[in-house]
N, C-alpha and C positions, 0 to 999 in steps of 0.2 A: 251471303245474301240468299236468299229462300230465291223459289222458282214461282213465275208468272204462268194460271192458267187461265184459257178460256172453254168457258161450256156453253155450249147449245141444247135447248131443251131442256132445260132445268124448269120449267111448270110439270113436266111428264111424271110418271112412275118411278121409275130411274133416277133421274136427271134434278128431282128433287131430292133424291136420298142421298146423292151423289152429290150435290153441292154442299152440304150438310158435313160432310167428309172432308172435301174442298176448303172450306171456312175452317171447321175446326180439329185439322192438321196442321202440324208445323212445317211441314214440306213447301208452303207456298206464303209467299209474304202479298198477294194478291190473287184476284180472281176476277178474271171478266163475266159476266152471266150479260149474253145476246138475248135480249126476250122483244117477244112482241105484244106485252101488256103487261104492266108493272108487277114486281115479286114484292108480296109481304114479308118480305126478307131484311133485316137489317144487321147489319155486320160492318166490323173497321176494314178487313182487309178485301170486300166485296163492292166490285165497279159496276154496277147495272146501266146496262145502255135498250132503251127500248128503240128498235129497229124496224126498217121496214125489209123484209129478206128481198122482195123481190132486186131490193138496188144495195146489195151487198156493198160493192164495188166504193159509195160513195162512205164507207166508216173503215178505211184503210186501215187508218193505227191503230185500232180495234187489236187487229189480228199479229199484231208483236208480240209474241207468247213464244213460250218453250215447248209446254203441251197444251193439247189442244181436245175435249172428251166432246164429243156428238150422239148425243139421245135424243135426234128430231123423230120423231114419227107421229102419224093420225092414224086413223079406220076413216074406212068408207063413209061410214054414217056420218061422221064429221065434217072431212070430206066435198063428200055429195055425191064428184064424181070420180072417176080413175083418173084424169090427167090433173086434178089439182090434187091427189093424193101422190101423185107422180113426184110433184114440185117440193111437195112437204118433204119425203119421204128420198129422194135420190137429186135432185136440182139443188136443193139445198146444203144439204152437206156436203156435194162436191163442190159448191162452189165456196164454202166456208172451208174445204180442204184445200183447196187453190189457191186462195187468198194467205189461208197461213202458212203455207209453203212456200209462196213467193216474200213473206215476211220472216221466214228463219228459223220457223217452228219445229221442234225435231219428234217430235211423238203426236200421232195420230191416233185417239181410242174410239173407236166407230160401236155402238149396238148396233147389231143386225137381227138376223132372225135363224132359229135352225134348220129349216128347210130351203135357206139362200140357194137358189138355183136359178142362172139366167136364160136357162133354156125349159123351164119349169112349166106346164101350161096350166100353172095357175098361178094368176094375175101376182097376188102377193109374193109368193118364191120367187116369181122371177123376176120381179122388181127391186126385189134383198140382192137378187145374184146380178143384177147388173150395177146396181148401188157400191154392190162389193169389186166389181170389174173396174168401175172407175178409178172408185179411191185405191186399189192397188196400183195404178198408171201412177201415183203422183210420187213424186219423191224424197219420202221423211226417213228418218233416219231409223225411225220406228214406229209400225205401223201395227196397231191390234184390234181385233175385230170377234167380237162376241156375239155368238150363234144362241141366246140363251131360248128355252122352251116355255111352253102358256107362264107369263105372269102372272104373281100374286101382289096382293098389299090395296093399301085403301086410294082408289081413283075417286075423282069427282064425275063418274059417271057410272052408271050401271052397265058391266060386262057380264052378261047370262054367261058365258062359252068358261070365262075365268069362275064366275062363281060355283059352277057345276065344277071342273076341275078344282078346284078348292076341295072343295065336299067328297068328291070321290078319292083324293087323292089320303083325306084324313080318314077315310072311314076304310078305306082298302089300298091300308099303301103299296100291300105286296106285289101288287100289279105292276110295278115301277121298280120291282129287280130286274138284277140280270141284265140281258139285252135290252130291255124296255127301260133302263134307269133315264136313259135320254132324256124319253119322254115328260119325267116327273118335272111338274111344274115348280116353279122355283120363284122367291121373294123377289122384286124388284128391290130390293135393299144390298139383298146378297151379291147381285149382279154391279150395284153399285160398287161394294165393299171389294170386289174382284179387279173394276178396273181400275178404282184408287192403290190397291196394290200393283196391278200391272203397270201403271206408270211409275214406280218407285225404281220398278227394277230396268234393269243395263241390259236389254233384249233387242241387241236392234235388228233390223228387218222388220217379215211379214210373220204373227204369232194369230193363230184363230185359238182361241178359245172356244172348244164345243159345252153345250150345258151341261153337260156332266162335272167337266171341268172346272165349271164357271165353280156350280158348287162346293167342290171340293176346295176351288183356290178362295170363295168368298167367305 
């Protein structure tokens, strides 16, 4: 019998590319997708449940899953303001960590950010590094968390900060050896492709994947 997953944020970057994976591997004979506005997505072994996050608590059986992949995140702009970017962004996933954890779930695959710092004094870092402070307290049996750097790939919004990165990144890679390879932005496809393989494998504990890595393992 194939394994049961659930994702969160599968409308995102990631988390589209990633369910994509999801559906067509044979690793899993189903897939929950949690959205909160319908997926033009149609597939046999795909469970769409639209949700309201704030009342997790009331879609229990939901979260009966083995793994379980989290790519929620927003921007500001989206947003508005910082505490409902809070909620998107650390409220939620830990509360979707909680819930499948009390439900039996043994693998936890989180996107973070590579600057995760909870004492960071900037807003972002340190909202990755307490996001990642939580969901370490919970107790899966395997728990992975992807630090990847600026995204690439086609959003439904215009991001100047990723487009310039794009463009510099193609026109002067060299910038992006060495020491700096970190920095080199990297496909939301690839970062999907990385944690579909990190959930295949027998890693248990706590496994960060930094960007560099991501790369190299997506």
């Amino acid at each position: 019998m194939g394994k049961k997953a659930l994702i969160a944020g599968s409308t995102g970057l990631i988390g589209n590319e990633l369910l994509q994976f999801l559906l067509n591997g044979e690793e899993y004979e189903q897939v929950v997708a949690i959205v909160r506005r319908p997926l033009e997505v149609k597939h046999s072994k795909l469970e769409e449940k639209v949700v309201d996050f704030n009342r997790l608590n009331e879609y229990q059986e939901l979260f009966a899953v083995g793994d379980v992949f989290c790519c929620l995140g927003t921007t500001i702009k989206k947003a508005k303001t910082k505490e409902a970017m809070w909620k998107i962004d650390v409220d939620y996933p830990v509360a979707i960590a909680r819930l499948a954890s009390s439900h039996g779930a043994k693998k936890f695959l989180l996107v973070s950010s590579m600057n995760a710092d909870p004492d960071s004094p900037i807003f972002y870092s340190k909202m990755k590094g307490k996001l990642e402070e939580e969901i370490k307290q919970i107790p899966f049996e395997t728990t992975a968390i992807f630090r990847p750097s600026l995204l690439l790939g086609e959003r439904d919004e215009f991001r100047l900060g990723e487009r310039t990165a794009a463009a510099i990144a193609m026109k002067l890679p060299f910038l992006f050896a060495g020491p700096f390879r970190k920095y080199k932005a990297i496909e939301g496809r690839t970062v999907a492709s990385a944690m579909y393989k990190a959930a295949q494998k027998d890693a248990p504990g706590l496994t960060v994947y930094p960007s560099e890595t991501i790369h190299e393992f997506g």
